[in-house]
ZASEMAR-601987 format. One record per atom (N, C-alpha, C): residue number from 1; atom name; x negated, y, z. Coordinates in steps of 0.2 Angstrom, whole numbers, plus 5000, padded with zeros to 4 digits. Atoms other than C-alpha are relative to their C-alpha. Layout:
# residues N
R:resi:name:x:y:z
R:NUM:CA:X:Y:Z .
...
This chain:
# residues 175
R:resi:name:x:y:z
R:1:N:4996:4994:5000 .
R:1:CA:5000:5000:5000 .
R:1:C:4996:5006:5000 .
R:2:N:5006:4995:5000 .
R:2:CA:4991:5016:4997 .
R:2:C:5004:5004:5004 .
R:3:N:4999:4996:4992 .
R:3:CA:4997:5024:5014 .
R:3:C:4994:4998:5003 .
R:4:N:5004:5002:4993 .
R:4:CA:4987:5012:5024 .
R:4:C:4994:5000:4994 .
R:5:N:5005:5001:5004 .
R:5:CA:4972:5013:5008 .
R:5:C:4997:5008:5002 .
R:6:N:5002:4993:4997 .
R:6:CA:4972:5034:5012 .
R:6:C:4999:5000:5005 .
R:7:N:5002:4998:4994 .
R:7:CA:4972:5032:5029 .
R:7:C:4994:4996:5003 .
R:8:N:5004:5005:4999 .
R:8:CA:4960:5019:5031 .
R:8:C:4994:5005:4998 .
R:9:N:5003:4995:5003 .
R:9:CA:4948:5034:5022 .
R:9:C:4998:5006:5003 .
R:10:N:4999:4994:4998 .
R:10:CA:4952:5048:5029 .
R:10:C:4997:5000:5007 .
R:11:N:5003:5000:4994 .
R:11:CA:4943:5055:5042 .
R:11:C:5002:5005:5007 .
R:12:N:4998:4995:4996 .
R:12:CA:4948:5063:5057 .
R:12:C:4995:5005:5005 .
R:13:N:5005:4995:4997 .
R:13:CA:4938:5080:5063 .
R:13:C:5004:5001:5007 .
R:14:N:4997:4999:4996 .
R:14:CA:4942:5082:5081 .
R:14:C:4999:5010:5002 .
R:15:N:5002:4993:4998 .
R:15:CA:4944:5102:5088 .
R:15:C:4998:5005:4992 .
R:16:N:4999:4995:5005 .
R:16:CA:4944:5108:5070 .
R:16:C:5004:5003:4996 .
R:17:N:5006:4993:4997 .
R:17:CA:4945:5124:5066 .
R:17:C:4999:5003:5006 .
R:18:N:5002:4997:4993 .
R:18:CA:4948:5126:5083 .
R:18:C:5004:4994:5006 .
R:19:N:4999:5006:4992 .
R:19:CA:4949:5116:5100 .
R:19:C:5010:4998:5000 .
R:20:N:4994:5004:5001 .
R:20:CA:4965:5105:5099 .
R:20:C:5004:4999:4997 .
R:21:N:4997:5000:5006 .
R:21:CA:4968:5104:5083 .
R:21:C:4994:4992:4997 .
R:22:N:5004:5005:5001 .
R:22:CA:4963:5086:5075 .
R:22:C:4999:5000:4992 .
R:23:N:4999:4997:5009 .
R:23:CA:4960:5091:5055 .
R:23:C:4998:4992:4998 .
R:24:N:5003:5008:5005 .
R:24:CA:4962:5076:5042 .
R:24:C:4997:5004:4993 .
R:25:N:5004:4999:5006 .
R:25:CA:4948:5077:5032 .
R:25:C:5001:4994:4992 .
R:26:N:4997:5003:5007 .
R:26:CA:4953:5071:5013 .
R:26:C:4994:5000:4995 .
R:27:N:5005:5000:5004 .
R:27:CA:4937:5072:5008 .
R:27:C:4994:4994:4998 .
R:28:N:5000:5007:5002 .
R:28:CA:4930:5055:5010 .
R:28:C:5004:4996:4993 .
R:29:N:4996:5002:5003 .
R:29:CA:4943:5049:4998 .
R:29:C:4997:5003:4991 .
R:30:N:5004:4998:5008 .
R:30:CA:4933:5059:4984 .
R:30:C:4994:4995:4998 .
R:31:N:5006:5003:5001 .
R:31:CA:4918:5047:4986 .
R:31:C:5002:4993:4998 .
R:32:N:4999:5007:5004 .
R:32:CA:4929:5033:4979 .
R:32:C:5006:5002:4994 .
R:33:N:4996:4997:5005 .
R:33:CA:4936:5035:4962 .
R:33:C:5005:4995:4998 .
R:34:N:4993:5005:5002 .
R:34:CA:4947:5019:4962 .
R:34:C:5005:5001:5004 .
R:35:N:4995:4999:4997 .
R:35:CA:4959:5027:4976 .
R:35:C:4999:5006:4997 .
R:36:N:4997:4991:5002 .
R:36:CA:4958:5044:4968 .
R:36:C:5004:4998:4995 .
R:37:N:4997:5000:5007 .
R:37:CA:4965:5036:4952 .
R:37:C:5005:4996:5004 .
R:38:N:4994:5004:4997 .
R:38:CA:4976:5025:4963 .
R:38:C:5004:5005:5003 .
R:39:N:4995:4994:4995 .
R:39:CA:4984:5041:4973 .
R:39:C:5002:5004:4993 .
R:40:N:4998:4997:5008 .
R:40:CA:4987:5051:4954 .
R:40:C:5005:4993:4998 .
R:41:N:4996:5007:5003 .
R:41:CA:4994:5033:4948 .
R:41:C:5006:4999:5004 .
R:42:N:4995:4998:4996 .
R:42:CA:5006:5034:4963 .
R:42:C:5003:5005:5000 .
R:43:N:4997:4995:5001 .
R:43:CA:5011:5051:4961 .
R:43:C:5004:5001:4994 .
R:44:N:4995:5001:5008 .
R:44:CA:5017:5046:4942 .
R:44:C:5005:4997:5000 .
R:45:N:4993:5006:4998 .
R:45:CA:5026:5031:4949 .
R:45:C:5005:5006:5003 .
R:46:N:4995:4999:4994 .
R:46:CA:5035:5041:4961 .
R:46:C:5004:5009:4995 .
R:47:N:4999:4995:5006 .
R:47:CA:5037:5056:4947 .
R:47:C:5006:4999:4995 .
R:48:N:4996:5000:5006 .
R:48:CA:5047:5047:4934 .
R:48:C:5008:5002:5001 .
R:49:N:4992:4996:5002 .
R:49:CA:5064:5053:4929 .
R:49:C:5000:5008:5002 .
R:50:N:5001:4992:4998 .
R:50:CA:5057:5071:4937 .
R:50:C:4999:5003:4994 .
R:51:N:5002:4995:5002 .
R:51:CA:5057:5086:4924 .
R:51:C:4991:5001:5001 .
R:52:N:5006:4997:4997 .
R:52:CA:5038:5092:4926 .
R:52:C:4999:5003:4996 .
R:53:N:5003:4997:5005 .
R:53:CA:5032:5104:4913 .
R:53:C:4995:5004:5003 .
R:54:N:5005:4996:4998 .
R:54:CA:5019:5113:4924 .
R:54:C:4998:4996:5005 .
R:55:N:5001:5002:4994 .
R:55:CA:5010:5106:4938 .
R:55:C:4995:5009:5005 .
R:56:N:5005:4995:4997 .
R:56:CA:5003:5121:4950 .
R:56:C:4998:4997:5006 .
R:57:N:5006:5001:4994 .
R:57:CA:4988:5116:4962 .
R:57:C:4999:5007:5005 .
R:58:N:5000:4996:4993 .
R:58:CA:4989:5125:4979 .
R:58:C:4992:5002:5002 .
R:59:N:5007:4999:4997 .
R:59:CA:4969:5133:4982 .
R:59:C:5001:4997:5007 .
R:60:N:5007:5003:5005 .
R:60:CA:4959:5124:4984 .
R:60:C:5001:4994:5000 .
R:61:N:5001:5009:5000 .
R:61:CA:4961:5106:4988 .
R:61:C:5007:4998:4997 .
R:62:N:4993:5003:5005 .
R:62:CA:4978:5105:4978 .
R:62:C:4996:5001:4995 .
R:63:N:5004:5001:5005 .
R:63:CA:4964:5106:4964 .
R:63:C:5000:4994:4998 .
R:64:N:5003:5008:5003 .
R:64:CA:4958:5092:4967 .
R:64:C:5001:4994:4995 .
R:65:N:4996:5005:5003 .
R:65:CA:4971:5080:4962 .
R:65:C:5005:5001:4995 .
R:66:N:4994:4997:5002 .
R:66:CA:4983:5094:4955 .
R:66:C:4998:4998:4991 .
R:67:N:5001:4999:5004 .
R:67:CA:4973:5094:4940 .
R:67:C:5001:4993:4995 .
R:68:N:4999:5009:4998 .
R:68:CA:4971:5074:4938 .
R:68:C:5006:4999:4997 .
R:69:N:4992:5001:5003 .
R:69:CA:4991:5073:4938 .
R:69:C:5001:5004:4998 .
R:70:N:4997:4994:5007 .
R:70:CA:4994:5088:4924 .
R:70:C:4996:4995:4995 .
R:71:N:5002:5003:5007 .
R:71:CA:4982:5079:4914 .
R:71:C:5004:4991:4997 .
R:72:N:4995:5005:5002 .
R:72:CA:4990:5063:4915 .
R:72:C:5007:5000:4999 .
R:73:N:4991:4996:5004 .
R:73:CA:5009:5071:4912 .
R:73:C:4999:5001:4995 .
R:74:N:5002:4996:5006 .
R:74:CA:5000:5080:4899 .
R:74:C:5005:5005:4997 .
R:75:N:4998:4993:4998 .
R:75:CA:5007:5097:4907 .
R:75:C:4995:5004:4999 .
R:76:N:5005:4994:4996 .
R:76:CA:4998:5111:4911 .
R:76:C:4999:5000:5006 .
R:77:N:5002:5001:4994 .
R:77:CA:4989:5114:4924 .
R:77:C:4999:5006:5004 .
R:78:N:5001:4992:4998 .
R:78:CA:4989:5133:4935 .
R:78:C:4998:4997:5007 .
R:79:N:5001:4999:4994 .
R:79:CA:4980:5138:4950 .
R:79:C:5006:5004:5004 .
R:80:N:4999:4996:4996 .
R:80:CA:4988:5145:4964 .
R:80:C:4997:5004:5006 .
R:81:N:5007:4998:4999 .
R:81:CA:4975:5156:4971 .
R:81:C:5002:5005:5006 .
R:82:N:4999:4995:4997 .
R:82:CA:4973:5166:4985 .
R:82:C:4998:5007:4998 .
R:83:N:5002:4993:5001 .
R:83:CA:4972:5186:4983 .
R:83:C:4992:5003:4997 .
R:84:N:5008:4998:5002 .
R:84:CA:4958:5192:4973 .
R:84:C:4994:4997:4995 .
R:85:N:5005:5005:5004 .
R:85:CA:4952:5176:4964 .
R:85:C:5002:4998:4993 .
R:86:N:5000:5001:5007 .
R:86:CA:4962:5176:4949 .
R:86:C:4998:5004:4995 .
R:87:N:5004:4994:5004 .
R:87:CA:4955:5188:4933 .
R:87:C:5005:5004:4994 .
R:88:N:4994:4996:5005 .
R:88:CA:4971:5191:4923 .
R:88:C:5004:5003:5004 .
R:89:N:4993:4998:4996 .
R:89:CA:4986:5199:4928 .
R:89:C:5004:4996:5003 .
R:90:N:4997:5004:4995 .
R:90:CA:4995:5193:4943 .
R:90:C:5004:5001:5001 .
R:91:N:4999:4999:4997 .
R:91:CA:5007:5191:4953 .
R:91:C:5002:4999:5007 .
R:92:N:5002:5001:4993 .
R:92:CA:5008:5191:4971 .
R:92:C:5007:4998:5004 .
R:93:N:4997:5002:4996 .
R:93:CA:5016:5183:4985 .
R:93:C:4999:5001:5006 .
R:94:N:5004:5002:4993 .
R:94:CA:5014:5188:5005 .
R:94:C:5004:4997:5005 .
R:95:N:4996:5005:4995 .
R:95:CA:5019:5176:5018 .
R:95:C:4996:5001:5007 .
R:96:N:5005:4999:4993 .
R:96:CA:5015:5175:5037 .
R:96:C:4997:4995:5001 .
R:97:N:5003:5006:4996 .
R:97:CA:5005:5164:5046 .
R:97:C:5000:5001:5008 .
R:98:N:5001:5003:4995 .
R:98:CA:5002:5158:5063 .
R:98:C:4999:5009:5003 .
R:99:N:5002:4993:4997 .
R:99:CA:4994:5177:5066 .
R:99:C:4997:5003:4993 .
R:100:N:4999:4993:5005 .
R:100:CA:4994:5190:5052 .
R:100:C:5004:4997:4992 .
R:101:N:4995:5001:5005 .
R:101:CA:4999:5187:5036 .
R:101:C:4994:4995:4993 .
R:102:N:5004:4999:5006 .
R:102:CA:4991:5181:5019 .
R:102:C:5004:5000:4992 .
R:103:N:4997:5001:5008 .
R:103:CA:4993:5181:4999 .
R:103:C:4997:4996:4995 .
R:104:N:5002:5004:5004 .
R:104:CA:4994:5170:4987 .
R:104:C:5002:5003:4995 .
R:105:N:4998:4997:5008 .
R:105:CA:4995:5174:4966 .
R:105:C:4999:4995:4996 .
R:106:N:5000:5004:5005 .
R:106:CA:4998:5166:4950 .
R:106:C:4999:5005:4993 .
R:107:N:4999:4995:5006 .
R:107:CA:4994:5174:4933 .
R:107:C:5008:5000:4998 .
R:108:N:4992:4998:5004 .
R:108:CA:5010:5182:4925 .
R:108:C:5003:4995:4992 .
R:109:N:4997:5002:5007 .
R:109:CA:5007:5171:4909 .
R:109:C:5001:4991:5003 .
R:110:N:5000:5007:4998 .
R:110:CA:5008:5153:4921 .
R:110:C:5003:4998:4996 .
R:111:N:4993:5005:5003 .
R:111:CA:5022:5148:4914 .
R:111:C:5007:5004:4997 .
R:112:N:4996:4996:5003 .
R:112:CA:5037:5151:4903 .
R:112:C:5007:5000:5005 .
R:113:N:4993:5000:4995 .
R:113:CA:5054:5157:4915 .
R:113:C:5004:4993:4997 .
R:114:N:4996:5006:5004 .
R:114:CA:5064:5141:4914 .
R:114:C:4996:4994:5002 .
R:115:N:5006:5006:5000 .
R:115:CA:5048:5129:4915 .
R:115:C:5003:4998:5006 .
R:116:N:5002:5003:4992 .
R:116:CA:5049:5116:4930 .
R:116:C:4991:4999:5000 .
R:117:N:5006:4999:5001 .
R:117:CA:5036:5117:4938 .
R:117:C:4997:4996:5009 .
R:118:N:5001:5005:4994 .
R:118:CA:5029:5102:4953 .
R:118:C:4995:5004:5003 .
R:119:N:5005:4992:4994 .
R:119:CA:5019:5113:4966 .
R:119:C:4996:4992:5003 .
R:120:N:5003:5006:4997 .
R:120:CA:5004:5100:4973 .
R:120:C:4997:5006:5005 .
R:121:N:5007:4997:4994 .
R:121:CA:4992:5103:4988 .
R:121:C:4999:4993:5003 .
R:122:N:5002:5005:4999 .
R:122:CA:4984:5090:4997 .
R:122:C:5001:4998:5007 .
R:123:N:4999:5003:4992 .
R:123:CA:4991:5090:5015 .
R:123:C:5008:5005:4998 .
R:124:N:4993:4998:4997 .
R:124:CA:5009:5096:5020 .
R:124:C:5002:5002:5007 .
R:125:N:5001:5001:4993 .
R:125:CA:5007:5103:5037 .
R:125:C:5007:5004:5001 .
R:126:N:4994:4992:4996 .
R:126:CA:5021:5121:5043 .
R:126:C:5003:4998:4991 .
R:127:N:4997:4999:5006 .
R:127:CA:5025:5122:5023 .
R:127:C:4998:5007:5000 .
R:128:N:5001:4995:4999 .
R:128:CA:5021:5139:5026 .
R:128:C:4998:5004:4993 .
R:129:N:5001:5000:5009 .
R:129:CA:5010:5140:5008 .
R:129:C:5005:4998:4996 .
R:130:N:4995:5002:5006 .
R:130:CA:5020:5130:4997 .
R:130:C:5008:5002:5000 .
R:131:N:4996:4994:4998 .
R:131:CA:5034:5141:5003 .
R:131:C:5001:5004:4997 .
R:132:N:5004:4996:5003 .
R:132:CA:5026:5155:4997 .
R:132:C:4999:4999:4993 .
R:133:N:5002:5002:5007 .
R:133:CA:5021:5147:4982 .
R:133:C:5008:5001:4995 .
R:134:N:4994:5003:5000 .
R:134:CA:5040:5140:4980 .
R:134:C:5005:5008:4997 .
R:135:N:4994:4995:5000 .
R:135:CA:5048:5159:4981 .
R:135:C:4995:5005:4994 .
R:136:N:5004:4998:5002 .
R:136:CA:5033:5165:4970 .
R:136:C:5001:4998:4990 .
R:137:N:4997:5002:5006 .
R:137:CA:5039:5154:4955 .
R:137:C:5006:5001:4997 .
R:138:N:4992:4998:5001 .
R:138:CA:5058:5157:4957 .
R:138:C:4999:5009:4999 .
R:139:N:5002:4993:5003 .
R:139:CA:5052:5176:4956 .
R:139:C:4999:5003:4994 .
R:140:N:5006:4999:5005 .
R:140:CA:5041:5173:4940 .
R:140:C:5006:4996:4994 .
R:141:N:4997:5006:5005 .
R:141:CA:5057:5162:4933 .
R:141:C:5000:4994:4999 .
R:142:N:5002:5007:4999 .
R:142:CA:5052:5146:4936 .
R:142:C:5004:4997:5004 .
R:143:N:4997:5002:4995 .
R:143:CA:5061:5131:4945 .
R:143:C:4997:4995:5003 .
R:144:N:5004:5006:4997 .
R:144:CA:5053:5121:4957 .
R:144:C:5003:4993:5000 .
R:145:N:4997:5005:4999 .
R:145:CA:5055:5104:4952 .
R:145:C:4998:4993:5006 .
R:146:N:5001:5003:4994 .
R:146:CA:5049:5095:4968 .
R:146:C:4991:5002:5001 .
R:147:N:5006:4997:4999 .
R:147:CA:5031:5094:4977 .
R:147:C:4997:4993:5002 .
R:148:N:5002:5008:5000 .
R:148:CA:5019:5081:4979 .
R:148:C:4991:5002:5003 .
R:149:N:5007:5000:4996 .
R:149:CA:5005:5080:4994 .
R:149:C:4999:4992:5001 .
R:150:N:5007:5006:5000 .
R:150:CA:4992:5066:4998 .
R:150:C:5004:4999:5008 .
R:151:N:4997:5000:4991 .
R:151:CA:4996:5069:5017 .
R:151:C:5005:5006:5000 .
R:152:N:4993:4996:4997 .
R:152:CA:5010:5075:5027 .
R:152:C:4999:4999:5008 .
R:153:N:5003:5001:4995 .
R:153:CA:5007:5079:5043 .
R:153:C:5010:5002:5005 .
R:154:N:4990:5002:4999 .
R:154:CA:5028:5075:5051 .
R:154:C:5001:5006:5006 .
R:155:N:4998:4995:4994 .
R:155:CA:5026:5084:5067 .
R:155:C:5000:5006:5000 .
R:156:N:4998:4993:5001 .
R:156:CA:5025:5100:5061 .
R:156:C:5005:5002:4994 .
R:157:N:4993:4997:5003 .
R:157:CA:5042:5099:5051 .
R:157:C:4998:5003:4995 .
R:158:N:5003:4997:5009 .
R:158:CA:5034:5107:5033 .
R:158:C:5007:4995:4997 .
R:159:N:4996:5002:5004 .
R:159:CA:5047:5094:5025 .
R:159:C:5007:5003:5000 .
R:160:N:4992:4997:5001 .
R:160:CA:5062:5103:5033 .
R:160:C:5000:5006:4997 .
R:161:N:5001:4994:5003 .
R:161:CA:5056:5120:5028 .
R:161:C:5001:4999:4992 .
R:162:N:4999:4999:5007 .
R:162:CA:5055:5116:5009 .
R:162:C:5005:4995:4998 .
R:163:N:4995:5003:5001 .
R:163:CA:5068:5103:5008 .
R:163:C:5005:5006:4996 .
R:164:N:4991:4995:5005 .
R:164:CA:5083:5118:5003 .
R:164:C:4997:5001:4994 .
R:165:N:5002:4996:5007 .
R:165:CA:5071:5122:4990 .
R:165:C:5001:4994:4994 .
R:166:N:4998:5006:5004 .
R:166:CA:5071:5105:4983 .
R:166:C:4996:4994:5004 .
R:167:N:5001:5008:4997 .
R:167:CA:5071:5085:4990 .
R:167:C:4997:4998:4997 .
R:168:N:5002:5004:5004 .
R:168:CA:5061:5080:4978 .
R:168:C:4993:5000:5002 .
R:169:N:5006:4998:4998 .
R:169:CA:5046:5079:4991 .
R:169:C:4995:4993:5000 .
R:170:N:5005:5004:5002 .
R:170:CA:5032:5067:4987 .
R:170:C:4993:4999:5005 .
R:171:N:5005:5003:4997 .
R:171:CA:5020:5061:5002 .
R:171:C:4998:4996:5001 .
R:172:N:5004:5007:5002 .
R:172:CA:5007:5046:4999 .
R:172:C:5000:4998:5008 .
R:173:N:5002:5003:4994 .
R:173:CA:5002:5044:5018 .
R:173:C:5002:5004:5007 .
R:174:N:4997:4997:4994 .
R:174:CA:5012:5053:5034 .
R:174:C:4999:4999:5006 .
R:175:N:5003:5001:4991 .
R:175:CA:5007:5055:5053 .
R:175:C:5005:5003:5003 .
């Protein structure tokens, strides 16, 4: 089952980024390419009959895999990028966090109004990002046609927040 293949992988940082916090590290999982192609390969499975015509990768580690699954749909691929990193025309998104705020952007040309569009990133913690992302697309014309992370971390409730947006939520391995 590629739940217990990811977890089995993944490494747990204890006290990171700060004291009581136990961060799962996904970055093990990059030094083996036959669970990388296996975690893509289950996001397709678990994809079909979904619309997708774009996938947008959540900076930075929604890269990793984001790009992977656009290529194998054989969609496009867009960043979603914090403030300041992309080089065309934007447009921006502010959201809060925990304590102050941040912004997220996507170029103006991502995608055509209309497009679905699967919003990836590689953990599921608050939703607080892909939120953000979610209300950034529906702005821009887009609809979000579901979302699809690697981990999901249960106890901080990120599934109930983007749920209204759309059920169409895709977690490989959940805590």
């Amino acid at each position: 089952m590629i739940a217990d293949q990811i977890k089995a992988v993944i490494r747990d940082i204890p006290d990171f980024p700060k004291p009581g916090i136990i961060f799962k590290d996904i970055t093990p999982i990059l030094k083996e390419p036959k669970l990388c192609e296996d975690i893509v390969d289950a996001f397709i499975g678990q994809l079909q009959g979904t619309r997708v015509d774009v996938v947008a990768g959540v900076e930075s580690r929604g890269f990793l895999f984001g790009l992977t699954l656009a290529n194998k749909l054989g969609v496009p691929f867009v960043p979603v990028r914090k403030a300041g990193k992309l080089p065309y025309s934007v447009k921006q998104k502010v959201y809060e966090l925990e304590y102050g705020s941040a912004t997220i952007e996507l170029h103006t040309d991502a995608f055509e109004p209309g497009q679905h569009v699967l919003i990836h990133d590689d953990l599921l913690a608050t939703g607080g990002t892909v939120t953000a992302a979610s209300e950034l697309i529906h702005e821009m014309g887009g609809v979000v046609a579901g979302y699809s992370f690697v981990v999901g971390l249960n106890f901080l409730n990120g599934k109930e927040k983007i749920t209204p947006v759309s059920d169409n939520i895709i977690v490989l391995a959940e805590y």
